[in-house]
N, C-alpha and C positions, 0 to 999 in steps of 0.2 A: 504494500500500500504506500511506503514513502517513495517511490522512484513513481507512482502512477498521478497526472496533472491533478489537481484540486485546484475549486474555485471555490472562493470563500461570499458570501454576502452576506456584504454587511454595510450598516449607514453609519458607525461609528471608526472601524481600521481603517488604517490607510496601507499598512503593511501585515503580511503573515508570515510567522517565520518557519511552519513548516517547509519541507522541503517540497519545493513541485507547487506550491500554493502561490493563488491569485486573487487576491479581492476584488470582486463587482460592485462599487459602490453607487453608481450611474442608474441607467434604465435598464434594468434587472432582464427585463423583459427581450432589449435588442441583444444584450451582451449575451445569450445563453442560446438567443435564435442562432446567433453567429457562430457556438461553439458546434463540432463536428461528433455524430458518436451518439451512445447511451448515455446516462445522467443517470447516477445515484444521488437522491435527497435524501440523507440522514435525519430524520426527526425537524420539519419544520414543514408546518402543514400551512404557516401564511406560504411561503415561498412555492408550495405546491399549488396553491388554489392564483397565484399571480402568473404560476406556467399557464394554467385551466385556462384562467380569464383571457390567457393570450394564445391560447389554440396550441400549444408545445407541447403537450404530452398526448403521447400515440398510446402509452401503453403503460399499466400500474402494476407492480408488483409489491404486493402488501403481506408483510409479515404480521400475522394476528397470534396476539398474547391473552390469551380468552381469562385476563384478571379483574376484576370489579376493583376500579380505586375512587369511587365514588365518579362524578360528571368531566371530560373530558373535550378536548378541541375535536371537533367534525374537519377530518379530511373534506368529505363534500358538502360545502355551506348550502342551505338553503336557497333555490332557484337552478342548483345544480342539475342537467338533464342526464340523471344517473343509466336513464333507457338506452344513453346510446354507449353505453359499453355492456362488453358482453364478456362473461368467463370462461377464458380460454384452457385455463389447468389448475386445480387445487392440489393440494400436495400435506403432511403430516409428519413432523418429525417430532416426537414428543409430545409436546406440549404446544407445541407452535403449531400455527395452520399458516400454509401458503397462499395466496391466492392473488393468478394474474388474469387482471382485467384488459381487454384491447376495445379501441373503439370500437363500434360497427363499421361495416362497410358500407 
């Protein structure tokens, strides 16, 4: 993972000092359309729904941790047209459930 590019966003760095890291502090939205490739989001469900709002993401692949810790952030906010994704593989490794979503066609 440290020799593989990382892009950091954020509206507060201006620098990262992992290895291979870049801060997007700009239009979130054109700097990510411009990058090339898959996209891993680690835990940041605003920065997920600002791909949504701008048509970026093809495809979800969502680790579920089936724990109750009381009320929680909604990956897909309210107004979201959840119909037009469809589930392409679910998967089980313990305790975890997989599950990858793709748009419709």
């Amino acid at each position: 993972m440290n020799s593989m590019p990382k892009y950091v966003v954020s509206s507060t760095l201006e620098s990262a000092d992992w290895n291979n890291s870049t801060v997007i502090n700009g239009d979130v939205a054109e700097e990510v359309a411009k990058l090339d490739g898959n996209i891993l989001v680690a835990g940041s469900a605003q920065l997920v729904q600002t791909l949504m709002d701008h048509d970026l993401v093809d495809e979800y692949r969502l680790m579920i941790y089936p724990v109750l810790l009381g009320s929680g952030k909604r990956l897909f906010k309210d107004g979201v047209d959840t119909t037009a994704l469809q589930i392409v593989e679910t998967n089980q490794t313990g305790q975890v459930a997989t599950v990858v979503l793709q748009r419709a066609a």
